[in-house]
C-alpha positions in Angstrom: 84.1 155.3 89.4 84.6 152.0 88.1 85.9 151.2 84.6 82.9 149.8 83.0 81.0 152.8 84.4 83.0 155.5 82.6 82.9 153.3 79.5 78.8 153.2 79.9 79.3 157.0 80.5 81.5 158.2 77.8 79.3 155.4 75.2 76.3 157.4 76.1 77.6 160.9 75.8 79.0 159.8 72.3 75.5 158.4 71.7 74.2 161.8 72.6 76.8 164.0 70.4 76.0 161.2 67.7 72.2 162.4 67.6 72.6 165.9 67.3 75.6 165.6 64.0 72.9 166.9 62.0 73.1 170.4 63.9 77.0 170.4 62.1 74.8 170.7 58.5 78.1 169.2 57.5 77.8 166.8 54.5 76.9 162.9 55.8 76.0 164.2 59.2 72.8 162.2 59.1 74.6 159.1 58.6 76.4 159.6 62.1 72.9 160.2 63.4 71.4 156.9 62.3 74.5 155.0 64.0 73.6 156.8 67.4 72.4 153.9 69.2 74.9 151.6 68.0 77.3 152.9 71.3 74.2 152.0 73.7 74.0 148.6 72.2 77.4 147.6 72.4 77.8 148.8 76.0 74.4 147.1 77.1 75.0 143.8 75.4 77.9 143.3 76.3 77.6 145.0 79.9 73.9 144.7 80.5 71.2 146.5 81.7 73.2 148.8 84.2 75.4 150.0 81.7 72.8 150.5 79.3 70.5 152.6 81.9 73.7 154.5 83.0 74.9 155.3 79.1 71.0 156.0 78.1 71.2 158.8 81.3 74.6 160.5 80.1 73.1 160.1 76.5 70.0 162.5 77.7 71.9 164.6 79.5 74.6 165.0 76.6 71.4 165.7 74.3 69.9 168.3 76.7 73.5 170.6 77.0 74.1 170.4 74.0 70.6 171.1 72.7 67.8 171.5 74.5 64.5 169.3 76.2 63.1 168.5 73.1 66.6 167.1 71.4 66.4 164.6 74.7 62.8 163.6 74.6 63.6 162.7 71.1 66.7 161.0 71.5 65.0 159.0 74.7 62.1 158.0 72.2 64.3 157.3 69.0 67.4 156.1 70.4 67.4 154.8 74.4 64.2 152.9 74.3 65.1 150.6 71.2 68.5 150.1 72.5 67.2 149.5 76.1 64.9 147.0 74.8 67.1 145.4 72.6 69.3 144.5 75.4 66.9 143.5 77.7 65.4 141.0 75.5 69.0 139.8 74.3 69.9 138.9 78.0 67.2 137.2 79.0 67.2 133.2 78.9 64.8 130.9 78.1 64.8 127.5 79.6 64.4 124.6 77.1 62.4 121.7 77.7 63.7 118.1 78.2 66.6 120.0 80.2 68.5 121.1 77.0 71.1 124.0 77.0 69.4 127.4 77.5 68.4 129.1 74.2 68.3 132.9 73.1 65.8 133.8 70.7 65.8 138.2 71.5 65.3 139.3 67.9 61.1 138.4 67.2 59.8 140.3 70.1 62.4 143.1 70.4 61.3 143.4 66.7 57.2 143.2 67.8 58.0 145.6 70.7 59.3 148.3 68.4 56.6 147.9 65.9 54.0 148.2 68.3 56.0 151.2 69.8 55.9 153.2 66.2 52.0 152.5 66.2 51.4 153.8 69.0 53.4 157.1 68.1 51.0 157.3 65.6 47.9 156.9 67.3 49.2 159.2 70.0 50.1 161.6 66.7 46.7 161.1 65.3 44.5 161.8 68.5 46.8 165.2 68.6 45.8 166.1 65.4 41.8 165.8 65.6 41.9 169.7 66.3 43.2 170.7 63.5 41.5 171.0 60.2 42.2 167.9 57.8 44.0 166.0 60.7 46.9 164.3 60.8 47.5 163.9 56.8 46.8 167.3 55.7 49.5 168.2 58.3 52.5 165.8 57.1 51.4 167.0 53.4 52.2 170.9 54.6 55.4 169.9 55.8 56.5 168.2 52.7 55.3 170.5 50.6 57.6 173.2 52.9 60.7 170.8 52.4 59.8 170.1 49.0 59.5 173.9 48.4 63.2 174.0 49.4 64.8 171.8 47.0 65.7 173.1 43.3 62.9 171.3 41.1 60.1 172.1 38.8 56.6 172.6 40.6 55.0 169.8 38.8 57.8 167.3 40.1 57.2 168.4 43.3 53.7 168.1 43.7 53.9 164.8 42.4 55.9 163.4 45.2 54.6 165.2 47.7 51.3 163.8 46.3 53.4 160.2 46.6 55.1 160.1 49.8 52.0 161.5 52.2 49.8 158.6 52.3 52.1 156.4 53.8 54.4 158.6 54.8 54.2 158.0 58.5 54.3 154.1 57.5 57.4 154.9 55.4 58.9 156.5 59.0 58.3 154.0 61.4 59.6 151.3 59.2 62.6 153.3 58.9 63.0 153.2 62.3 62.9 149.9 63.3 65.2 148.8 60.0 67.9 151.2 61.3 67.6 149.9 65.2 67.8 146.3 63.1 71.4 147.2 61.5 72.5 149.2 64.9 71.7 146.5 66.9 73.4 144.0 63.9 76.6 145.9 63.9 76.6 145.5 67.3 76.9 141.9 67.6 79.0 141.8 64.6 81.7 143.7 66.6 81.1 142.1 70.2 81.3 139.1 68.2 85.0 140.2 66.4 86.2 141.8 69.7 85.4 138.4 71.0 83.5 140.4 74.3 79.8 138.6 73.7 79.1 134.8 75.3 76.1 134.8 73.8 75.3 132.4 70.3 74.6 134.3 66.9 71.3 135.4 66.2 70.6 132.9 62.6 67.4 134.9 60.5 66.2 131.1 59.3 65.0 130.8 63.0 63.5 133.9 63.9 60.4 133.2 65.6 57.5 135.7 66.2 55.2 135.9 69.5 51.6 135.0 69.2 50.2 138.2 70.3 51.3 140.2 66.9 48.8 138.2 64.9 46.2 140.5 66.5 47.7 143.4 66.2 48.2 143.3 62.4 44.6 141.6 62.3 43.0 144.9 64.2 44.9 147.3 62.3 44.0 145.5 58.2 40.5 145.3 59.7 40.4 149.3 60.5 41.9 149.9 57.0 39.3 147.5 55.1 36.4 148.6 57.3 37.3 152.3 56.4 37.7 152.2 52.7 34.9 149.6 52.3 32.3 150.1 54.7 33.0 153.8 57.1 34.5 156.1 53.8 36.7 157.7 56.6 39.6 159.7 55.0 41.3 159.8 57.8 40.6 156.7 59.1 41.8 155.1 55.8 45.0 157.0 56.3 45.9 155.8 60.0 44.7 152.4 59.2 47.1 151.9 56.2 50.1 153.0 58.0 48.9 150.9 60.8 49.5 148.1 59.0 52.2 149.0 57.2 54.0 149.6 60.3 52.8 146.5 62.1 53.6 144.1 59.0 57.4 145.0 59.8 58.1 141.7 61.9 56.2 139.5 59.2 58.5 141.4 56.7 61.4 139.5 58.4 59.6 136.5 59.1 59.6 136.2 55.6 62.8 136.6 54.9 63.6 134.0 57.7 61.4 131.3 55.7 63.3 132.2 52.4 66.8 131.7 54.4 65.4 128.5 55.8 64.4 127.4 52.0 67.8 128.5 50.8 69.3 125.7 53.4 67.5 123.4 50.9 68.3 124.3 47.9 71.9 123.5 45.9 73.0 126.2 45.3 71.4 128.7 48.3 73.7 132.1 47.6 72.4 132.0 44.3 69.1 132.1 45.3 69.7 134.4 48.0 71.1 137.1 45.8 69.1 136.7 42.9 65.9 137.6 45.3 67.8 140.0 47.1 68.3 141.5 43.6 64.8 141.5 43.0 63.8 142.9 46.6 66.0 146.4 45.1 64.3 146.4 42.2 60.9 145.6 42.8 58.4 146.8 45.3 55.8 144.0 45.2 58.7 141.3 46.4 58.5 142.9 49.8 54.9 142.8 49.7 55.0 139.0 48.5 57.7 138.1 51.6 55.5 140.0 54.3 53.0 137.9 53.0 54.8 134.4 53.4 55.5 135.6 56.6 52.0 135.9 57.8 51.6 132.3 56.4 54.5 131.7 58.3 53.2 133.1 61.3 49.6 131.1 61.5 50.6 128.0 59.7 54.2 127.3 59.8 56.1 126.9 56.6 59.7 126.1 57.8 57.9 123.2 59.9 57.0 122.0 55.8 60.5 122.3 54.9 62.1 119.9 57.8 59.4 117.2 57.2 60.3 117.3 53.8 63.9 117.5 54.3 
């Protein structure tokens, strides 16, 4: 056996024994399970897609042993499908016209991919639930009312957050997700990039770029939460439709934040500005909102384009 095939190996079963810390109940166990990935990444970028397929397979198979099928189906969903397309998009090249140096733009559609991904978990998780009475919503607001049940707090504070968290509580998940695939995968380079082991340039957030084809998606899945509240008065509907788009508007979250970056270029003094919004972004709900926003503008009528014409 080769050496970077017992380094794919051994990443992978760390990667597996990573996802099941939480089994320890030992304080900050959780934290080790959101880094899970983040051996699978650093194999496959900097090894490729062998490495990655062989790490993702002792990954499974760690899960499994140490667990049981479900724990691997989970960590195959949650864990080797991000990382796997991570690093397929972050080694493919993309020839430049007027026979310029290749360029490397992996992050927009690896970020599209895994949006789409998490919507379709939820339609998948909504045509499960048709047979059961109230559907999908009333069955996430059980299960938070039976967590909620467990923690030490008075029964009117935990209604109210139970009554809080369902409606978008599947939106709040799947744009979890792809945030902490974001940082593994960020981490990732950050350390290839110290170690001096990746060839590739630095992903720069000013020039993130989205693909065409997510316009639709976040199109079809506003239109099924408008058309529900407004026009069908489907509760259900309504609810899958909203966390739709929530989960969908993930990439134009990001988009955003790559026009602000590409502002702060222009600006005197653009750490100021960047931390004074990123400030504001902690504090404030309705910022996000605002930058998912400019990204969608970004997306159909190109802002940053405004910004070099105008130098």
């Amino acid at each position: 056996m080769s050496k970077d095939m017992l380094i794919a190996v051994g990443a992978g079963a760390t990667s597996g024994f990573a996802s099941l810390a939480f089994l320890s109940g030992l304080p900050g166990a959780m934290l080790i399970v959101y880094l899970a990935p983040l051996p699978l990444l650093i194999v496959g970028i900097n090894q490729g897609i062998k490495s990655v397929t062989i790490s993702s397979a002792s990954g499974f198979v760690t899960t499994i042993l140490a667990g049981n099928i479900l724990f691997g189906v989970l960590y195959t969903a949650l864990h080797v499908f991000p990382s796997w397309i991570i690093v397929r998009q972050a080694l493919l090249k993309y020839s430049m016209p007027f026979n310029q140096s290749d360029y490397w733009d992996p992050a927009g559609s690896s970020l599209c991919i895994l949006s789409v991904f998490a919507a379709g978990i939820l339609t998948l998780a909504l045509v499960w639930s048709q047979g059961e009475i109230g559907g999908l919503q009333s069955l996430i607001q059980s299960y938070l009312e039976e967590v909620f049940s467990k923690l030490p707090m008075d029964e009117n504070l935990r209604n109210g957050l139970v009554r809080t968290f369902v409606p978008l509580f599947p939106g709040y998940m799947g744009t979890m997700w792809v945030f902490l695939v974001v940082l593994n995968a960020s981490i990732a380079m950050a350390v290839l990039k110290q170690t001096k082991c990746i060839k590739k340039p630095n992903i720069k957030l000013e020039n993130l770029k989205l693909p065409d084809w997510i316009s639709w998606f976040i199109v079809i899945a506003a239109s099924v939460y408008l058309l529900s509240v407004h026009l069908f008065s489907q509760k259900e509907l309504e609810f899958f439709g909203r966390n739709l788009t929530l989960m969908l508007a993930v990439p134009f979250f990001f988009l955003g934040l790559a026009v602000l970056h590409n502002l702060a270029n222009h600006v005197t003094f653009p750490r100021l500005l960047l931390t004074a919004f990123y400030l504001a972004l902690l504090l404030n709900v309705w910022v996000a909102l605002m930058i998912t926003l400019t990204g969608i503008i970004e997306q159909w009528f190109g802002l940053r384009r405004y910004f070099k014409d105008t130098g």
